[in-house]
C-alpha positions in Angstrom: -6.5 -27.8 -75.3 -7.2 -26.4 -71.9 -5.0 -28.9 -70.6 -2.0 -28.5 -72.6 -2.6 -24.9 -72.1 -2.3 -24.8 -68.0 0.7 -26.9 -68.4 2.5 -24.1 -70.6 1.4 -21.6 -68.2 2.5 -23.3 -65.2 5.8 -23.9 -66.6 6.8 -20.6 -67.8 5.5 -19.2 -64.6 7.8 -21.2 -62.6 10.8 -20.7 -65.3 10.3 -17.1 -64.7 9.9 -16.8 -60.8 13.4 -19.0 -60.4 15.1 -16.0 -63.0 13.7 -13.3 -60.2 14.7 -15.8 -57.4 18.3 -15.6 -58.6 18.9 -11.9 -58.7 21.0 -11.3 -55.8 22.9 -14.4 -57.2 23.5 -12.3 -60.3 24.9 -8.8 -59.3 28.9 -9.2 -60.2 30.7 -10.8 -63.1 31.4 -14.0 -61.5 27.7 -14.5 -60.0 26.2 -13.9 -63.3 28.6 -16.1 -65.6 29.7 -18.5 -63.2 26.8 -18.5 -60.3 30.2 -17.6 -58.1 31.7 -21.2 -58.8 29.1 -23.0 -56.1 27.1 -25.2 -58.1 26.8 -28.6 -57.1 27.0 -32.1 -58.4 23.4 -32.2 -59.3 22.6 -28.9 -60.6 26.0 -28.8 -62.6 25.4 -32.6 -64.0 21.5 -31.9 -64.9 22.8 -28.4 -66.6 25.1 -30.0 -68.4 22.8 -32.7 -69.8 20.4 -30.4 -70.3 22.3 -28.1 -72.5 23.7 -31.0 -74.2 20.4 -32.1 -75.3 17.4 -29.9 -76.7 15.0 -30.1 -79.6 18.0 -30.7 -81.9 18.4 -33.9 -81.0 14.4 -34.8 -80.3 13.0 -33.5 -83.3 16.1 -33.1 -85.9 18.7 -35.6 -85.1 16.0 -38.7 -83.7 14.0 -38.3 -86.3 16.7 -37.9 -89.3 19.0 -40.7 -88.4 16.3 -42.6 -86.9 14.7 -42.8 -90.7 18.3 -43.1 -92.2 19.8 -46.0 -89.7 16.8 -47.0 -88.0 17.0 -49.0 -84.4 20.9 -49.1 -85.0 20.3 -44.9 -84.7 20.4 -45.5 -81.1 24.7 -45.9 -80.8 24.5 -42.0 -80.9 22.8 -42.0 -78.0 24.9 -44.7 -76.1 27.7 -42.8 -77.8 26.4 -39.5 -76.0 26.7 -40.9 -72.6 29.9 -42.8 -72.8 32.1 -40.0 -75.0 30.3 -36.9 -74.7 29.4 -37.0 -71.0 31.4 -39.9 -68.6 35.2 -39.6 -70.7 34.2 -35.5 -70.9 34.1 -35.1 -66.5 36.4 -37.8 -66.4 38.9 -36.5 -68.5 38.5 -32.8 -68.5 36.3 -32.1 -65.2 38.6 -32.0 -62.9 41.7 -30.5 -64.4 39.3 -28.1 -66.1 38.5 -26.7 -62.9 41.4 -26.3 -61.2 43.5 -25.0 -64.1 40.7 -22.5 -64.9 40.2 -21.3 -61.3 44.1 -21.1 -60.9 43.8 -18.7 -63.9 40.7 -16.8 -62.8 39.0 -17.5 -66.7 35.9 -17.2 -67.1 34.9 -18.0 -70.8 36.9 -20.6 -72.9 38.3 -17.4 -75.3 39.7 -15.8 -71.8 41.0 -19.4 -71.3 43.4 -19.4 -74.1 43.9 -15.6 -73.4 45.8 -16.7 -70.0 47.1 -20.1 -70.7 48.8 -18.8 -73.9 49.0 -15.5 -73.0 48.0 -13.9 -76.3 45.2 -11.7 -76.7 44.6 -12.0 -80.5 44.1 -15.3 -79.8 40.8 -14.5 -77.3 39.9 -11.9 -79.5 39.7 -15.2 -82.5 37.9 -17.6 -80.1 35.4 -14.7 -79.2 34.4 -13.9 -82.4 34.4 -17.8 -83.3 31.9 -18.6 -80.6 29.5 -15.6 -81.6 29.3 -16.2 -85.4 28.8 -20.0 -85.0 26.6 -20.4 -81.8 23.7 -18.5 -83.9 22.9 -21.2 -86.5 22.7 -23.8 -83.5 20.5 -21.5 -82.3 18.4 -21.0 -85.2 17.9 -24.9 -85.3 16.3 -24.7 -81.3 13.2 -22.5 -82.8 12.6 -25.3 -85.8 13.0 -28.0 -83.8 10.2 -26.6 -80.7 8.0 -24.5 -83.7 7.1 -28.2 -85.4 6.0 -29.2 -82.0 3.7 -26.5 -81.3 2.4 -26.2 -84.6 0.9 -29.7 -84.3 -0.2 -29.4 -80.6 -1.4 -26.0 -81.1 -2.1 -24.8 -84.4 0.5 -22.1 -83.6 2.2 -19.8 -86.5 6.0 -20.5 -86.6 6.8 -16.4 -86.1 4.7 -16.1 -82.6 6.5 -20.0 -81.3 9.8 -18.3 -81.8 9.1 -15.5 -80.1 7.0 -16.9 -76.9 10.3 -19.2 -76.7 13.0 -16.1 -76.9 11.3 -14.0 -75.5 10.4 -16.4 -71.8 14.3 -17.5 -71.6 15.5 -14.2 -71.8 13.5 -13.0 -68.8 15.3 -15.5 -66.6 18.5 -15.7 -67.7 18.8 -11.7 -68.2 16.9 -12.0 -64.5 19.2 -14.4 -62.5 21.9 -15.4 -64.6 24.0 -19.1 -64.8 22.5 -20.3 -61.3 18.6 -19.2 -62.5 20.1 -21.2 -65.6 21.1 -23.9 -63.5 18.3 -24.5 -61.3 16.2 -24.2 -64.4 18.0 -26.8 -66.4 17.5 -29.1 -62.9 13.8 -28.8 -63.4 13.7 -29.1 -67.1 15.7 -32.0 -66.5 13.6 -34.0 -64.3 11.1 -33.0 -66.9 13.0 -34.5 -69.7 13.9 -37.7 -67.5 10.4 -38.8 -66.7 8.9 -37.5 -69.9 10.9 -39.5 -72.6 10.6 -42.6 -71.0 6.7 -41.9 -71.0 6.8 -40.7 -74.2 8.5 -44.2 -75.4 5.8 -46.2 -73.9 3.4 -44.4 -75.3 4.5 -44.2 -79.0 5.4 -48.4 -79.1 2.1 -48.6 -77.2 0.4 -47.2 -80.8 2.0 -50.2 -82.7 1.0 -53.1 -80.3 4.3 -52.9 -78.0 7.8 -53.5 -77.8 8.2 -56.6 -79.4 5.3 -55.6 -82.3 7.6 -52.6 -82.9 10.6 -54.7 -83.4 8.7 -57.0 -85.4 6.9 -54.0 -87.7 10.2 -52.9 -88.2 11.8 -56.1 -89.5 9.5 -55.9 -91.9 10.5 -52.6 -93.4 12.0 -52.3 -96.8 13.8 -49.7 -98.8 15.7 -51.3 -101.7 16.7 -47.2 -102.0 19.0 -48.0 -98.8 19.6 -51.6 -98.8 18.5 -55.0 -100.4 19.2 -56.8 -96.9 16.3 -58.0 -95.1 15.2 -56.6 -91.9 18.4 -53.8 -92.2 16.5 -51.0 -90.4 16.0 -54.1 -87.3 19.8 -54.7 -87.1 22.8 -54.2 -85.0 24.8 -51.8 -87.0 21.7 -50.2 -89.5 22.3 -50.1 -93.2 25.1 -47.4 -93.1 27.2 -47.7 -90.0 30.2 -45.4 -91.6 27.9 -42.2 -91.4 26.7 -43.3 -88.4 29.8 -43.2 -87.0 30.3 -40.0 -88.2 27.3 -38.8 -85.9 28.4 -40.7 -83.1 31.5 -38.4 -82.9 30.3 -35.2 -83.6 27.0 -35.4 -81.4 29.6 -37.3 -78.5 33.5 -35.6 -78.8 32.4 -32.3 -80.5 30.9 -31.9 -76.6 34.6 -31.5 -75.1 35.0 -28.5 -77.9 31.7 -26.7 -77.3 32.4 -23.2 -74.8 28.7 -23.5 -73.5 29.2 -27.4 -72.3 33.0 -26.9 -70.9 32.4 -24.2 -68.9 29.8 -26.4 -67.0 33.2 -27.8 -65.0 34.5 -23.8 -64.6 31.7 -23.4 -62.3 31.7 -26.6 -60.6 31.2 -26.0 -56.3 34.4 -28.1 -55.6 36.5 -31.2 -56.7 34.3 -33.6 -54.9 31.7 -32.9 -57.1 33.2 -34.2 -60.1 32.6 -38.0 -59.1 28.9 -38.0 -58.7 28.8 -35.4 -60.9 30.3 -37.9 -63.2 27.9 -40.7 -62.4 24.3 -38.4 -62.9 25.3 -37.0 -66.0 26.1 -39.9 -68.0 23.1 -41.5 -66.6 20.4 -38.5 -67.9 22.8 -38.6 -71.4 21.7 -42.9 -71.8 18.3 -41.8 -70.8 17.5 -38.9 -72.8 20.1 -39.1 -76.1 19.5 -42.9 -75.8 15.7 -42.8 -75.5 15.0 -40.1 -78.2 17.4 -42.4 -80.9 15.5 -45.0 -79.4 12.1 -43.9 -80.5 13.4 -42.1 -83.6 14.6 -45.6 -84.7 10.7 -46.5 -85.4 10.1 -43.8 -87.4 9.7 -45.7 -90.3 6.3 -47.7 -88.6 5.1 -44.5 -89.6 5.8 -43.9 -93.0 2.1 -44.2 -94.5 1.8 -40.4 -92.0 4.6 -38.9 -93.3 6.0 -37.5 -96.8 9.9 -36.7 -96.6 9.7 -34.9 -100.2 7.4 -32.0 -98.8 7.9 -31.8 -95.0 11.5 -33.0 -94.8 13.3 -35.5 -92.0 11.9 -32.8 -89.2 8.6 -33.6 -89.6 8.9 -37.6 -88.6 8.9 -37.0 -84.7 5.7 -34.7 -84.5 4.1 -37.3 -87.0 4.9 -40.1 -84.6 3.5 -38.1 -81.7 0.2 -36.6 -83.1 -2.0 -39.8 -82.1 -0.9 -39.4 -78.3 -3.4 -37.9 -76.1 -3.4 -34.6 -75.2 -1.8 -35.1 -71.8 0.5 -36.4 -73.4 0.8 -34.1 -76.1 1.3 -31.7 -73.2 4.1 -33.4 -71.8 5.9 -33.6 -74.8 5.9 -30.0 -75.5 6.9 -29.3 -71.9 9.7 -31.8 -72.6 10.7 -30.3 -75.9 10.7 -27.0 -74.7 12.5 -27.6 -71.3 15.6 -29.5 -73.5 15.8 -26.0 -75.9 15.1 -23.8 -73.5 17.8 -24.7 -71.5 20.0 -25.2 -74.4 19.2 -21.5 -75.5 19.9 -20.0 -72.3 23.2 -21.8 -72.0 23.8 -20.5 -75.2 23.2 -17.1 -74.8 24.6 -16.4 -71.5 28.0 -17.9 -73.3 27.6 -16.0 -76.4 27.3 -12.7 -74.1 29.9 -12.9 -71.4 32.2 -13.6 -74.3 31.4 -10.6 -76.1 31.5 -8.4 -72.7 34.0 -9.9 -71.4 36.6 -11.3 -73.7 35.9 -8.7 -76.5 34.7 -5.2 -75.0 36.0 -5.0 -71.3 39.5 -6.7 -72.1 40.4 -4.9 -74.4 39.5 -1.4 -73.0 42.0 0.6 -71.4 40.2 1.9 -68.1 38.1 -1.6 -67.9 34.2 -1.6 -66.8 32.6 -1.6 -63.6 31.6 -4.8 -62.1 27.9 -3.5 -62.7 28.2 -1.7 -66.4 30.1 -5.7 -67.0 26.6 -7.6 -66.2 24.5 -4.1 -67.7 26.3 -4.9 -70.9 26.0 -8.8 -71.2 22.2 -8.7 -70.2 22.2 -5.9 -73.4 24.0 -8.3 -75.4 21.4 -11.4 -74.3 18.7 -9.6 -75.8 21.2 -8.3 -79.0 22.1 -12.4 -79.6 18.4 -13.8 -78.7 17.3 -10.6 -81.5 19.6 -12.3 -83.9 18.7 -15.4 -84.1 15.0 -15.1 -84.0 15.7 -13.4 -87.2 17.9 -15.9 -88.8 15.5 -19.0 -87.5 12.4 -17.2 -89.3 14.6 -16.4 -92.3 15.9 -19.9 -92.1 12.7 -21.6 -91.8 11.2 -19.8 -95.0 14.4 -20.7 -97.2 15.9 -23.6 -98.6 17.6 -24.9 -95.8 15.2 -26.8 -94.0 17.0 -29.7 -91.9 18.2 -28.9 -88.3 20.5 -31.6 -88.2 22.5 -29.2 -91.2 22.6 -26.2 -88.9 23.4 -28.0 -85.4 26.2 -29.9 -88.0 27.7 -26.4 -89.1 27.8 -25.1 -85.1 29.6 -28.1 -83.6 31.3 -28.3 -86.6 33.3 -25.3 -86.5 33.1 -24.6 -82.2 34.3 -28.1 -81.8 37.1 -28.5 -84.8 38.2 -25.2 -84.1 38.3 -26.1 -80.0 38.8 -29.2 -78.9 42.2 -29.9 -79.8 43.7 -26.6 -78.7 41.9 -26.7 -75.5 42.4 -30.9 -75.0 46.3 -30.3 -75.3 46.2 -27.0 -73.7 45.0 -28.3 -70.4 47.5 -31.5 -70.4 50.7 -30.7 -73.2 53.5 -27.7 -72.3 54.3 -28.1 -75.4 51.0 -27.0 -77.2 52.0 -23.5 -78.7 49.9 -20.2 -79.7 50.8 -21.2 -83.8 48.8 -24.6 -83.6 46.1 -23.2 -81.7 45.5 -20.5 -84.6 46.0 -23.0 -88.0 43.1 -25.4 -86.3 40.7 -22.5 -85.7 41.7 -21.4 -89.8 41.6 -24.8 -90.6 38.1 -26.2 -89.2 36.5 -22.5 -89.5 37.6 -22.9 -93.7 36.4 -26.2 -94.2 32.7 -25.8 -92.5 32.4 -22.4 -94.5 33.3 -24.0 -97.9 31.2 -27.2 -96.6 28.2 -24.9 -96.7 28.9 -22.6 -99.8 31.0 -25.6 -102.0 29.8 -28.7 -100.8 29.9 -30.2 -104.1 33.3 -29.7 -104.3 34.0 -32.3 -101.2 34.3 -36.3 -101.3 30.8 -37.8 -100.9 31.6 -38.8 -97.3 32.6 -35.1 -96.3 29.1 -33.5 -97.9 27.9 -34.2 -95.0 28.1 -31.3 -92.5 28.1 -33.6 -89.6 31.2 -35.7 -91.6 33.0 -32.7 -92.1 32.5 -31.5 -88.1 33.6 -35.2 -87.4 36.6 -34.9 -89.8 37.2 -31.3 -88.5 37.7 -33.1 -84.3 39.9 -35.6 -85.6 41.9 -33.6 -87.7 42.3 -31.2 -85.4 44.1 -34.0 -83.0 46.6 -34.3 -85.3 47.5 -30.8 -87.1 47.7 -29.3 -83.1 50.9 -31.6 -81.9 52.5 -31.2 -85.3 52.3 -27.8 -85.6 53.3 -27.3 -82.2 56.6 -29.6 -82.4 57.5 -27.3 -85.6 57.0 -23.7 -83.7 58.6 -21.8 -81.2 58.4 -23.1 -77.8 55.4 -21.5 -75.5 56.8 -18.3 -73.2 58.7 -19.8 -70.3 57.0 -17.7 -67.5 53.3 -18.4 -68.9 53.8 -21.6 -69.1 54.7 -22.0 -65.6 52.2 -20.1 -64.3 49.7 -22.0 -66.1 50.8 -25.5 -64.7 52.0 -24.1 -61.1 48.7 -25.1 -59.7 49.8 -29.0 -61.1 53.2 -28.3 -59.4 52.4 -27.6 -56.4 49.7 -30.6 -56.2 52.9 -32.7 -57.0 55.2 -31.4 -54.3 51.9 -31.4 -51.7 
């Protein structure tokens, strides 16, 4: 205990001291939300990754789908690195920064502000990315409370709080670059820690091979009659896996706290090995926690579904480490949400501040009131979900994977075909843009209030996110070839940076 506990110590104290490091870095709008646009390759690519990945996908969506598809689980991972990180900076990085840059945005909502040039349609995106980045949040706490419970006998109420509570004080403290130097650290962290963390766990079950073997023996005529199913290349239900492999890998292109990673990129010779480092920690980290999720089922005689639900696999599987171990683990855990939840927070504020209060303001805020009121609205959005994660935990909705589903669900359907064609198609109007927000906002509401009224396939929150992307690439072009043409003079102020690249 001792030991675990002067690793906790030792890590929030150094979490802390980089927040206070970072003030001066933090005193204007752009140094607090952007770290002033000078972030490297390494430190954007790690912060990426590492709020990409948090106790979501260690605890909820390894253990879950690791039960439900088994070794086969482990395509989300690959699909992670390959969609949701390489395709994302090689598709959007670059021309997400210049066009951004070009149109001084800050916040996705202020990007379809400027590049549509229509306010309602900020105002929308704003309140879209506040009401749906809490239930993601929400699932952070339950995912890092199951871990400390086991390692430390902890009450759920006082994990949630130690957790809020320590990333607030840096990221109110130092803003996106104590964020980002953070989410290096955590990184290397989570790097080092799931690979030992892998050996450890197969180590328990004689190895590698043993594991493989053990789970070629596993059964569940419930699933599937086929012998050694869980063992295969495509697991018993590769439709729904699919399903998870897009959400968890194209919702990322959707999501305001991962694209505006590329906004504050330090320059366009970044976004090559920026490329390269980030889909390298995503095969690590997403691959190595579906990985070891995959094996969850070497553990069944430890662990009852029925009363402690999918959540509960992971911690089970990690109980018989040693307590070094143990320690590491929980550092690892709470570096991935930590740095999740700040990136969270600092998005769900500046768009508040900045895309709700101050722009729409007729004498607009001081510089200094600007950061005053988004470190207000850091505590105001870190209050919230506490409350809704405690509230949560002692309800009926008990999976994280359902909550994380719901948040990409709706960010990403409502985003990432508006955004995709906004950065590449003239043609893209304001009219598309506002039926996919109605459209993919609707469905994930009714998906949590009438699920029963949806095909089998679409129950699924995750489906229905995944159904939301893809539908979403087709309702945008057709409603924009059927509606007015986009404003002339936006337009080409929008693409004049392109232009001028072309004549150069």
């Amino acid at each position: 205990m001792a030991i675990k506990i002067i690793m906790l110590i030792a890590f929030f104290s150094l979490m802390v001291a980089i927040g206070f490091y970072c003030r001066r870095q933090a005193r204007d709008v752009d140094g607090f939300v952007l770290g002033g646009r000078g972030a490297g390759p390494w430190l954007t690519a790690f912060a990426y990754g590492t709020s990409y990945f948090s106790a979501v996908v260690f605890v909820g969506y390894a253990g879950q789908f690791g039960w439900k598809y088994g070794i086969s689980a482990t395509w989300a991972g690959i699909g992670n690195a390959l969609i949701g990180s390489l395709l994302a900076w090689v598709i959007l990085g670059r021309r997400t920064r210049r066009m951004t840059q070009h149109l001084n945005s800050k916040t996705m909502p202020d990007f379809f502000e400027k590049r549509f040039g229509n306010n309602s349609l900020k105002i929308a995106a704003s309140i879209i990315t506040f009401v749906f980045l809490i239930p993601y949040t929400a699932s952070l706490y339950n995912g890092l409370s199951r871990l400390f419970g086991m390692a430390f006998s902890i009450d759920y109420s006082v994990c949630v709080i130690i957790m809020a509570v320590l990333t607030g004080v840096y990221v109110i403290a130092g803003g996106y670059m104590a964020t980002a130097i953070n989410d290096f650290i955590q990184g290397i962290v989570m790097l080092f820690g799931i690979v030992a963390v892998i050996v450890a766990v197969l180590n328990t079950k004689g190895g590698l091979m043993a594991s493989l073997d053990g789970l070629a023996q596993v059964n569940d005529a419930s699933v599937s009659s086929t012998p050694g199913i869980f063992n295969s290349f495509l697991g018993p239900d590769p439709l729904n896996l699919l399903g998870v492999v897009l959400l968890t890998s194209l919702g990322t292109w959707g999501l305001p706290q991962m694209v505006t990673k590329f906004y504050a990129i330090k320059s366009e010779k970044s976004i090559r090995p920026g490329t390269v480092i980030s889909t390298i920690f995503a095969l690590v980290v997403a691959g190595g926690c579906y990985f070891l999720g995959g094996f969850g089922r070497l553990f069944s005689g430890q662990i009852d579904i029925a009363a402690n639900g999918f959540d509960s696999i992971v911690p089970t599987m990690l109980s018989g480490l040693p307590d070094i171990l143990i320690g590491l683990v929980v550092i690892l855990v709470m570096s991935a949400s930590m740095s999740t939840l700040s990136s969270l927070v600092l998005t769900s504020s500046s768009t508040i501040t900045l895309d709700l209060i101050n722009a729409n303001r007729k004498n607009k805020l001081s510089e200094k009131k600007q950061v005053f009121i988004m470190r207000i609205f850091i505590v105001v959005f870190i209050a919230i979900s506490v409350f809704i994660a405690i509230l949560q935990y002692k309800s009926s909705v008990t999976f994280i994977a359902q909550l994380m589903g719901v948040s990409w669900g709706a960010l990403a359907g409502a985003f990432l075909a508006p955004f995709l064609y906004g950065l590449f198609w003239k043609r893209t109007t304001v009219a598309a843009c506002w039926v996919n927000f109605i459209f993919s906002c609707t469905v994930m509401l009714l998906n949590i209030f009438c699920k029963s009224a949806f095909p089998v396939l679409l129950q699924s929150p995750i489906n229905a996110g995944a159904f939301c992307m893809l539908a979403g690439l087709g309702i945008v072009p057709l409603v924009s070839i059927f509606t007015p043409k986009p404003k002339k003079p936006v337009l080409d102020f929008a693409f004049e940076i392109f232009k001028k690249e072309n004549e150069g």
